[in-house]
MOPAC internal coordinates of N, CA, C and O (Angstrom, degrees):
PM7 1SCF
backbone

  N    0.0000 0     0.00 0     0.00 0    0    0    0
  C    1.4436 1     0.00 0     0.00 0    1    0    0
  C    1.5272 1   107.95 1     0.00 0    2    1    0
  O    1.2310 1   115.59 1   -43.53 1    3    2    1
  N    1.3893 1   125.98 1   136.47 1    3    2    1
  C    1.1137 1   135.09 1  -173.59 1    5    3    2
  C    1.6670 1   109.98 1   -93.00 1    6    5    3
  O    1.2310 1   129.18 1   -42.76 1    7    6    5
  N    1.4388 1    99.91 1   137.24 1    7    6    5
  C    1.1956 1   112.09 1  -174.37 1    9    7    6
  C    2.1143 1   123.47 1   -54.45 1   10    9    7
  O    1.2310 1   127.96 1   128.16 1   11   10    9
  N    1.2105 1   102.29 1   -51.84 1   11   10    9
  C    1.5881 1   142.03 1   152.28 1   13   11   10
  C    1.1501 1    95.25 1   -37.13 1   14   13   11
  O    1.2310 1   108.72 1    89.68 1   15   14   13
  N    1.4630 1   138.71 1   -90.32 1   15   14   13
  C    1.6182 1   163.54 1  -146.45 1   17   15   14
  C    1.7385 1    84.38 1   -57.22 1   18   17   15
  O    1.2310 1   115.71 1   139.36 1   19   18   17
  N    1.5012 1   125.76 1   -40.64 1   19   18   17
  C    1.4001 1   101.27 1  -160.61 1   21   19   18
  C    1.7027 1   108.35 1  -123.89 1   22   21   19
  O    1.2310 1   131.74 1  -140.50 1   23   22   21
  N    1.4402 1    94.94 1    39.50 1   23   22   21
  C    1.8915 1    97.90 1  -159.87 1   25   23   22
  C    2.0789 1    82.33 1  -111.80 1   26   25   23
  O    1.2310 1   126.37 1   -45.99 1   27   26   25
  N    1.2808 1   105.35 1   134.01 1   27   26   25
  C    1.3785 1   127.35 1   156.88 1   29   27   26
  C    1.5324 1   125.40 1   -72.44 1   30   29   27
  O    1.2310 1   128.65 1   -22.91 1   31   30   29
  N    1.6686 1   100.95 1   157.09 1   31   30   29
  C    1.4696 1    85.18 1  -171.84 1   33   31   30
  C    1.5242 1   110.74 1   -86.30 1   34   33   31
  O    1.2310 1   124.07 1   -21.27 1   35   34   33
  N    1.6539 1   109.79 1   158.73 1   35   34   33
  C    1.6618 1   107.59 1  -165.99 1   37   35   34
  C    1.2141 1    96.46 1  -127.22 1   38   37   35
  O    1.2310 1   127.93 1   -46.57 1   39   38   37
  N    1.7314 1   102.34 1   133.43 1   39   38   37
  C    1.3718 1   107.69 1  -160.68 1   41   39   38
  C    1.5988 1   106.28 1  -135.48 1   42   41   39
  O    1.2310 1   104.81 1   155.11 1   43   42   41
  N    1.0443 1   145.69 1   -24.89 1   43   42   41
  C    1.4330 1   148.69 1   138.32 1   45   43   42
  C    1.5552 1   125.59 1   -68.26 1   46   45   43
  O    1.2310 1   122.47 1    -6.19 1   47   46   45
  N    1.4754 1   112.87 1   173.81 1   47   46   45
  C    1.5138 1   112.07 1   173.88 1   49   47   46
  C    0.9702 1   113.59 1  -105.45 1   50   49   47
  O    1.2310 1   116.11 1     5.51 1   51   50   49
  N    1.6874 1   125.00 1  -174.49 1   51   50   49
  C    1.3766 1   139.81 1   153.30 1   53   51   50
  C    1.2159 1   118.20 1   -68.12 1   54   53   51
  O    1.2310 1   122.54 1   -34.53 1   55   54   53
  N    1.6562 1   112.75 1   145.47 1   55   54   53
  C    1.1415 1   145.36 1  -173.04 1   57   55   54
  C    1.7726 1    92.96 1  -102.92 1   58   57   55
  O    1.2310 1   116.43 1   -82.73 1   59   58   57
  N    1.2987 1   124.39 1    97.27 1   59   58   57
  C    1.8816 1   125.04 1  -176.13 1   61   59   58
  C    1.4574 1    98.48 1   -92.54 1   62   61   59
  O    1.2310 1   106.43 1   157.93 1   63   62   61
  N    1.5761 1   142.83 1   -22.07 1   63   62   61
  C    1.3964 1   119.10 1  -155.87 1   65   63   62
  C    2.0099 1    97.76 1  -171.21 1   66   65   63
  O    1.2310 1   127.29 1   -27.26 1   67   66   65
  N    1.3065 1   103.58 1   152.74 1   67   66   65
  C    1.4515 1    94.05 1  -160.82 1   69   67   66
  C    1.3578 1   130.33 1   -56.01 1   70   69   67
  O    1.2310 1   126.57 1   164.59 1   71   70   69
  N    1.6147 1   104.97 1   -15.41 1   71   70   69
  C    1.3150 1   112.77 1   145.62 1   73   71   70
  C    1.2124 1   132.47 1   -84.77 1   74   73   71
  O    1.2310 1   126.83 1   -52.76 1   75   74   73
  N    1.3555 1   104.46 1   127.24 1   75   74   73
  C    1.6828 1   107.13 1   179.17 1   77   75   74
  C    1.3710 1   121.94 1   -44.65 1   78   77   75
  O    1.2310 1   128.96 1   -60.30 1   79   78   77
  N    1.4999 1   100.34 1   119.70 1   79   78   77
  C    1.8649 1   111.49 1   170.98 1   81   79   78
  C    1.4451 1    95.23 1  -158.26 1   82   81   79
  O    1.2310 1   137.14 1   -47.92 1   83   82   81
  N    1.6183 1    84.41 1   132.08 1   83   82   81
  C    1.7756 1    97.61 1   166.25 1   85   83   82
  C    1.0933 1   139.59 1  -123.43 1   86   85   83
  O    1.2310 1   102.49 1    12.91 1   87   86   85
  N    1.0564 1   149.67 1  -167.09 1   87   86   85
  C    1.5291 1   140.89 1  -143.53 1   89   87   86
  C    1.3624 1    96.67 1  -130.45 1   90   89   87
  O    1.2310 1   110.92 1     4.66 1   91   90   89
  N    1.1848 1   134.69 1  -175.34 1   91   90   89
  C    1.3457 1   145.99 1   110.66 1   93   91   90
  C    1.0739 1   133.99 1   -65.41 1   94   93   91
  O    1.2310 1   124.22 1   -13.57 1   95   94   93
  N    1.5715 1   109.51 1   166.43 1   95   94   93
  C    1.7274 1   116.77 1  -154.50 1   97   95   94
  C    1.9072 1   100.43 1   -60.18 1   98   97   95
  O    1.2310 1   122.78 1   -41.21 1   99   98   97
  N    1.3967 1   112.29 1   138.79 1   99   98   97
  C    1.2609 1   122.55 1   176.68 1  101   99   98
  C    1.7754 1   107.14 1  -109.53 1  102  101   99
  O    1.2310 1   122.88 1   -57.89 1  103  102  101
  N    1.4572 1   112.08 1   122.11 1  103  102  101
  C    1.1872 1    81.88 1  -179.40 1  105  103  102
  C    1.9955 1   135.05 1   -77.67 1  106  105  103
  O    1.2310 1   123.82 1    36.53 1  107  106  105
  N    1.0545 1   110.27 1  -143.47 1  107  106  105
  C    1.9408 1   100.49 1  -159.13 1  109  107  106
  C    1.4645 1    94.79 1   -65.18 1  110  109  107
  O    1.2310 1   119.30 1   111.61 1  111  110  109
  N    1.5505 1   118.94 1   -68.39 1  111  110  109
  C    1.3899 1   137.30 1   170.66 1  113  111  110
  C    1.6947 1   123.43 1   -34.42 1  114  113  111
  O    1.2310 1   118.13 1   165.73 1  115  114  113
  N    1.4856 1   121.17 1   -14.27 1  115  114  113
  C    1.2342 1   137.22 1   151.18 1  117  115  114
  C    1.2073 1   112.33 1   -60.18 1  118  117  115
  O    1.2310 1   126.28 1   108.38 1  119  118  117
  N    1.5976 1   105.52 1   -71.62 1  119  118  117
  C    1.7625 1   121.67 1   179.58 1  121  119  118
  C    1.0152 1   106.30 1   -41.32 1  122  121  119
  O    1.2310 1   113.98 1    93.16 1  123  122  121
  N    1.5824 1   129.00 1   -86.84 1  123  122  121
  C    1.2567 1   108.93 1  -173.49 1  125  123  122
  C    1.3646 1   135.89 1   -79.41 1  126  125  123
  O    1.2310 1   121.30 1  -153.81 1  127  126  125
  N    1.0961 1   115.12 1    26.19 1  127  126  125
  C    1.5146 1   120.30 1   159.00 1  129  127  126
  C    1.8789 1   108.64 1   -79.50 1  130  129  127
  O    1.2310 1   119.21 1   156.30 1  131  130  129
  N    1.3336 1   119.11 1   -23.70 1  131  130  129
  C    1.3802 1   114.92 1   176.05 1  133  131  130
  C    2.2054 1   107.81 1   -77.91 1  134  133  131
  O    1.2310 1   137.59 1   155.77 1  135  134  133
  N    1.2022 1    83.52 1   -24.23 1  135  134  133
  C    1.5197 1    90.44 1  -171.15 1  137  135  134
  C    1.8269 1   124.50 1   -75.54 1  138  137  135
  O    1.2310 1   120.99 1   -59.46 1  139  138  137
  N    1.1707 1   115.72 1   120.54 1  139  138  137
  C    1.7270 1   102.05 1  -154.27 1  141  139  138
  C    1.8195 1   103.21 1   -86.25 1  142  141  139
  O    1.2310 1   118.38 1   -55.92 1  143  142  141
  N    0.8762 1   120.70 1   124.08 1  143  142  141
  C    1.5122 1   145.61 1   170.01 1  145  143  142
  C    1.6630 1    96.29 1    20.61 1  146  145  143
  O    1.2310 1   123.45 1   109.39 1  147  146  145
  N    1.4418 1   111.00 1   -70.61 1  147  146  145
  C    1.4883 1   124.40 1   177.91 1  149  147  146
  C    1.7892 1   110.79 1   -44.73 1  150  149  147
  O    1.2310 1   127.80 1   125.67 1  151  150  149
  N    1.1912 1   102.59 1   -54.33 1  151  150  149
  C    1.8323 1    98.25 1   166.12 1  153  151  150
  C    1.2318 1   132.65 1   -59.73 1  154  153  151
  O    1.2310 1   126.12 1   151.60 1  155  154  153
  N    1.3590 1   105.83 1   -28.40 1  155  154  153
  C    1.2344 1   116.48 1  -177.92 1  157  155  154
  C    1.6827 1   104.43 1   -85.41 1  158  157  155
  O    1.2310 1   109.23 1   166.51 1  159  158  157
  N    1.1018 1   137.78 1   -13.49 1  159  158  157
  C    1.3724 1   140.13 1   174.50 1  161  159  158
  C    1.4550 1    86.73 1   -92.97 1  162  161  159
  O    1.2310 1    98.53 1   143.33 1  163  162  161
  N    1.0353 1   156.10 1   -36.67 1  163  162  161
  C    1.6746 1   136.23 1  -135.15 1  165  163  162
  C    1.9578 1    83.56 1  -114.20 1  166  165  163
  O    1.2310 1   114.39 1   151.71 1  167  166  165
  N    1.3928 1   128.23 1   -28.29 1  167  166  165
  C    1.1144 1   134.75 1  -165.98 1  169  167  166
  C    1.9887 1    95.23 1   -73.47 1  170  169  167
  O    1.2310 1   119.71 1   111.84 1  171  170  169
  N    1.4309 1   118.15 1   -68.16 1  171  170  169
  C    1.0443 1   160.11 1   156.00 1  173  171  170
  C    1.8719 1    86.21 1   -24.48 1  174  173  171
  O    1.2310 1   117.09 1   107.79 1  175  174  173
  N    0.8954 1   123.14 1   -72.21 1  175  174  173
  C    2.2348 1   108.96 1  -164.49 1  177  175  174
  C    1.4581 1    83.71 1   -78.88 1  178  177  175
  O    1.2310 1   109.66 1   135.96 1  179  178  177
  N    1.4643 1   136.99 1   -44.04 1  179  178  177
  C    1.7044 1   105.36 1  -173.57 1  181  179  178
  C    2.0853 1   103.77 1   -72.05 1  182  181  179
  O    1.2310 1   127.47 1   160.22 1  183  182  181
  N    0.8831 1   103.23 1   -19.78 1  183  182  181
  C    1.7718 1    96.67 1   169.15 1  185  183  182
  C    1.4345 1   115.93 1   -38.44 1  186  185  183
  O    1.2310 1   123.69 1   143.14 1  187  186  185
  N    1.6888 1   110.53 1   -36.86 1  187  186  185
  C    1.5295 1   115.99 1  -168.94 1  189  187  186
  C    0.8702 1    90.62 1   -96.97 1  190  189  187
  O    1.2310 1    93.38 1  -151.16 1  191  190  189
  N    1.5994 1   163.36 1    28.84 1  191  190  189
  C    1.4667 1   148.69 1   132.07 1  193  191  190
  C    1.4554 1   113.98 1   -94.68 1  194  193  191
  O    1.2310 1   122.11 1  -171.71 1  195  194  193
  N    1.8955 1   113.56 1     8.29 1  195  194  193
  C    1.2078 1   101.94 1   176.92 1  197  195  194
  C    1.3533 1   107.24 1   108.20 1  198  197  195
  O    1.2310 1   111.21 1   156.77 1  199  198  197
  N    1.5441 1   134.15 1   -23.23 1  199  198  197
  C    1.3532 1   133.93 1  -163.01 1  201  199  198
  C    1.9340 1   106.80 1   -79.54 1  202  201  199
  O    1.2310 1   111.03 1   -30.12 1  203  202  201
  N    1.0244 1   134.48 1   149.88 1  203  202  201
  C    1.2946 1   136.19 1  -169.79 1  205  203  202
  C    1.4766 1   107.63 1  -137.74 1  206  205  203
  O    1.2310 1   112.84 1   -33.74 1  207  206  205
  N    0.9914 1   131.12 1   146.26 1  207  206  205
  C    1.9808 1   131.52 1  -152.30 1  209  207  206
  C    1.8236 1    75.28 1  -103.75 1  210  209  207
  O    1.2310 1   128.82 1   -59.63 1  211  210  209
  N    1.3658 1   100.60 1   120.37 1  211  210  209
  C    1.6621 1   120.47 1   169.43 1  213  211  210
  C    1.7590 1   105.44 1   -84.77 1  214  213  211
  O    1.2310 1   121.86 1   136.35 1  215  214  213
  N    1.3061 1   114.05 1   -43.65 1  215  214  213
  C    1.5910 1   122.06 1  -160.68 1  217  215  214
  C    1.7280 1   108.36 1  -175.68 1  218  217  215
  O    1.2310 1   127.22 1   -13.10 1  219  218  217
  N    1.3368 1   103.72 1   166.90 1  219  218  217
  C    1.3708 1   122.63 1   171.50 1  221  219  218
  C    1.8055 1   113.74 1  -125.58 1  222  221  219
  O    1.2310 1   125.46 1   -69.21 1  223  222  221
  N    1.3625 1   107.12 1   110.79 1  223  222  221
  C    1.2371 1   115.83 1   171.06 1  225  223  222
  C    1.4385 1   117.55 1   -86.81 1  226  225  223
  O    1.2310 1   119.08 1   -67.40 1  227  226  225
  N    1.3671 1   119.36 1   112.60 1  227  226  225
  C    1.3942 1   104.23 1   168.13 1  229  227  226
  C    1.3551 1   123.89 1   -92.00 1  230  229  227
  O    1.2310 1   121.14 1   -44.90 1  231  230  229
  N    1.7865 1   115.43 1   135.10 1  231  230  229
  C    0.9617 1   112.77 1  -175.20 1  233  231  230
  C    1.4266 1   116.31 1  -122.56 1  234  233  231
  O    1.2310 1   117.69 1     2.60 1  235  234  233
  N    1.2111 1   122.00 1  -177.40 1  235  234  233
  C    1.8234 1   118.69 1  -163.01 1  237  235  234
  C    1.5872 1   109.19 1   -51.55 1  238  237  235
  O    1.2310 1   129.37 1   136.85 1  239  238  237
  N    1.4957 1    99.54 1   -43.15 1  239  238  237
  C    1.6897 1   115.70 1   176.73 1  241  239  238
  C    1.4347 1   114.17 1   -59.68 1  242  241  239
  O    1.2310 1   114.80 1   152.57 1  243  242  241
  N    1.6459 1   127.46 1   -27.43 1  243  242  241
  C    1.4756 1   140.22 1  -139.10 1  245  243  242
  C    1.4725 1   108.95 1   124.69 1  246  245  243
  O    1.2310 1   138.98 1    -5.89 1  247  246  245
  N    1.5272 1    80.80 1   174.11 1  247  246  245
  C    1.1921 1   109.70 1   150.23 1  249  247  246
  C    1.0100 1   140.40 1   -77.71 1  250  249  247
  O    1.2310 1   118.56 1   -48.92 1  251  250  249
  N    1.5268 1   120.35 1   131.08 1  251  250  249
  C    1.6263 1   138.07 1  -168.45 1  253  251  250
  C    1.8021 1   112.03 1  -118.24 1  254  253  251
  O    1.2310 1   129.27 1   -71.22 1  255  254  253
  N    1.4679 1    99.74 1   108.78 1  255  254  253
  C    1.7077 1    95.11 1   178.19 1  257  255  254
  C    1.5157 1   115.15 1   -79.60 1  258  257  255
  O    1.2310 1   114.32 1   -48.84 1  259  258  257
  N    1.1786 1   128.37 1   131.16 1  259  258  257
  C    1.2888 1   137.13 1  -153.25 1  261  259  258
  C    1.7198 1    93.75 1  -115.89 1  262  261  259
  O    1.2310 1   130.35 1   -87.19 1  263  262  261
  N    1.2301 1    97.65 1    92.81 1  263  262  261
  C    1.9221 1   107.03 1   170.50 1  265  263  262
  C    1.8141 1   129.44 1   -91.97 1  266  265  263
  O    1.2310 1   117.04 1   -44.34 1  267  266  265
  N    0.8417 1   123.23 1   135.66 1  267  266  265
  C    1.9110 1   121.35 1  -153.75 1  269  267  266
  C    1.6371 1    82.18 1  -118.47 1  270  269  267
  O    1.2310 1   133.24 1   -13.61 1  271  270  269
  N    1.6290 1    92.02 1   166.39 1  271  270  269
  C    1.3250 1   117.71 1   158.89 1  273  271  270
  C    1.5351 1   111.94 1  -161.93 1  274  273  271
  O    1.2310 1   122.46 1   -72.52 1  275  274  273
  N    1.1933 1   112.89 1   107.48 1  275  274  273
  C    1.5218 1   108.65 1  -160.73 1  277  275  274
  C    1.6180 1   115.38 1    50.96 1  278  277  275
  O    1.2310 1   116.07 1    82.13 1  279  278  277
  N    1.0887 1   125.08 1   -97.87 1  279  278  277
  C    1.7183 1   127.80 1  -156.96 1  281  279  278
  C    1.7566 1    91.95 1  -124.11 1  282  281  279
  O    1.2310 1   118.21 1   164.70 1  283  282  281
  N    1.2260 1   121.02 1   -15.30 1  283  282  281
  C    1.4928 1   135.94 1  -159.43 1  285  283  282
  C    1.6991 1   110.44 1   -92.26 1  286  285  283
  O    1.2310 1   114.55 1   -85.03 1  287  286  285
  N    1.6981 1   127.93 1    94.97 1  287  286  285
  C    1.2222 1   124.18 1   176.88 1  289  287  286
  C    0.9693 1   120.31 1   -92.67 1  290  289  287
  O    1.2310 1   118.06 1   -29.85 1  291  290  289
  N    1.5526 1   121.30 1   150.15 1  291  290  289
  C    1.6186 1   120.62 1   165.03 1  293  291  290
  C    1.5010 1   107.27 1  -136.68 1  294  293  291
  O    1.2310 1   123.11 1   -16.32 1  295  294  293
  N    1.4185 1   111.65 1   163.68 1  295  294  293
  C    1.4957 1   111.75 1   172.21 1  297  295  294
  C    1.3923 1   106.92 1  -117.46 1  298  297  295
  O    1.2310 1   131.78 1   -13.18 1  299  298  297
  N    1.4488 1    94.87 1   166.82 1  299  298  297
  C    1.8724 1   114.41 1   157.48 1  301  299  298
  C    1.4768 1   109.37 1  -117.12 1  302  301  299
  O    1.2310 1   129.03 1   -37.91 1  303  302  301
  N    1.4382 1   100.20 1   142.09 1  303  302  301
  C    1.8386 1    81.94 1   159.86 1  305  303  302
  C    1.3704 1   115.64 1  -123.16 1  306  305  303
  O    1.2310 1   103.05 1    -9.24 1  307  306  305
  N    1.2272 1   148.73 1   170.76 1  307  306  305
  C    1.1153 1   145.39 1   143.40 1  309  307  306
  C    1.5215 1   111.80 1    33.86 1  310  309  307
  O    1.2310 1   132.05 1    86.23 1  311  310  309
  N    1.2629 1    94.34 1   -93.77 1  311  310  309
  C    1.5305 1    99.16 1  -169.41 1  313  311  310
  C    1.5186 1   112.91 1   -67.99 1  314  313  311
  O    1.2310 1   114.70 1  -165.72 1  315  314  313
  N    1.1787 1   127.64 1    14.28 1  315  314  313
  C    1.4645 1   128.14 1   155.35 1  317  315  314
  C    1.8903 1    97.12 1   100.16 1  318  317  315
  O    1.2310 1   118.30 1  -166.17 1  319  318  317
  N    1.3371 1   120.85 1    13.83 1  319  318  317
  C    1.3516 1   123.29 1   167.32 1  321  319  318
  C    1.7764 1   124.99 1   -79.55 1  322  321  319
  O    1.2310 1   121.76 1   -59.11 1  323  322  321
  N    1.4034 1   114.24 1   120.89 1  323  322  321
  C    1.3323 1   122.77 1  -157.98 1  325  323  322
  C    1.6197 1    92.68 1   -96.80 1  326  325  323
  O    1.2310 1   111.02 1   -37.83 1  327  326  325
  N    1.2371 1   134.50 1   142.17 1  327  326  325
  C    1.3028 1   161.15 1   150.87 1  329  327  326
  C    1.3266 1   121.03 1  -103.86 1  330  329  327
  O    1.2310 1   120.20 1   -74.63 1  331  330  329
  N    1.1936 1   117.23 1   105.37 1  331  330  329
  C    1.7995 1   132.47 1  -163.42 1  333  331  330
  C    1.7489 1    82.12 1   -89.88 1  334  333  331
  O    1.2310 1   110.78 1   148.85 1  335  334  333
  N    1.0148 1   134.94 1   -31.15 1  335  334  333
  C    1.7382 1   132.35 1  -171.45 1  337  335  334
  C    0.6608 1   116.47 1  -148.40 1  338  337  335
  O    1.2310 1   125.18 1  -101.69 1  339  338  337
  N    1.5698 1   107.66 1    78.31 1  339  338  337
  C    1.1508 1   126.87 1   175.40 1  341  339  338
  C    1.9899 1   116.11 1   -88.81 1  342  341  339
  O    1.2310 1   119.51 1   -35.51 1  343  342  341
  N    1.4994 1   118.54 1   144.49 1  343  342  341
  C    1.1052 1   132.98 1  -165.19 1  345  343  342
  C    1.4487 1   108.35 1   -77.55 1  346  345  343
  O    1.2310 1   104.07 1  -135.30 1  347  346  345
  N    0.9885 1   146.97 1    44.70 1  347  346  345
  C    1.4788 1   151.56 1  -158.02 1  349  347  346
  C    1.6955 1   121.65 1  -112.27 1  350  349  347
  O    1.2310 1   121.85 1   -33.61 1  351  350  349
  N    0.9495 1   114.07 1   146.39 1  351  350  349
  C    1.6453 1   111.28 1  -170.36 1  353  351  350
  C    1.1648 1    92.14 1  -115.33 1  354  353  351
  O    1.2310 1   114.79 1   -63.65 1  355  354  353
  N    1.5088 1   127.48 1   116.35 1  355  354  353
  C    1.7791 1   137.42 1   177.73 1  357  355  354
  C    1.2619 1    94.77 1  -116.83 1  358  357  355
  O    1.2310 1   116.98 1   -66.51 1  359  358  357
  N    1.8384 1   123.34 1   113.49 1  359  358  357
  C    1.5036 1   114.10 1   146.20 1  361  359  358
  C    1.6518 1   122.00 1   -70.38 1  362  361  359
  O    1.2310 1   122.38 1   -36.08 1  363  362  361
  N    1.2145 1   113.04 1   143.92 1  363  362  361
  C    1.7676 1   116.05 1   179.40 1  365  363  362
  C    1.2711 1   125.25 1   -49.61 1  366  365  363
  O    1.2310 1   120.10 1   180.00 1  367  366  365

């Protein structure tokens, strides 16, 4: 399976420190190079319902890939665990 073939489109930045600051656009091969194998599979099966990786929040635990679908978020974390409702505060 190709790396490319299963990468979503990325359309927000990173969140680096508990205050909000963001980056500029990284391209796909950036993104998931931060993302550990398990995210990248759990990112990758919500792809086929339509979901697309918006950003990566890092949090005290890691990093968390933050995937959209229209108005609709979910996460991964680390260990490749998906959260359909997830508790998160997204400004527009």
């Amino acid at each position: 399976m190709e790396l490319d073939s299963m990468s979503p489109a990325l359309t927000d930045a990173i969140e680096t420190t508990p205050q909000e600051r963001r980056r500029g656009d990284f391209d796909t091969k950036e993104w998931w190079q931060r993302l550990s194998m398990d995210q990248k599979f759990g990112v990758y099966q919500l792809s086929k319902f339509g979901f697309e990786l918006a950003f990566i929040r890092n949090m005290a635990n890691g990093p968390i890939a933050v995937v959209r679908r229209s108005r609709e978020y979910a996460t991964v974390d680390q260990s490749g665990e998906v959260n359909l409702n997830p508790t998160l505060q997204i400004r527009d």
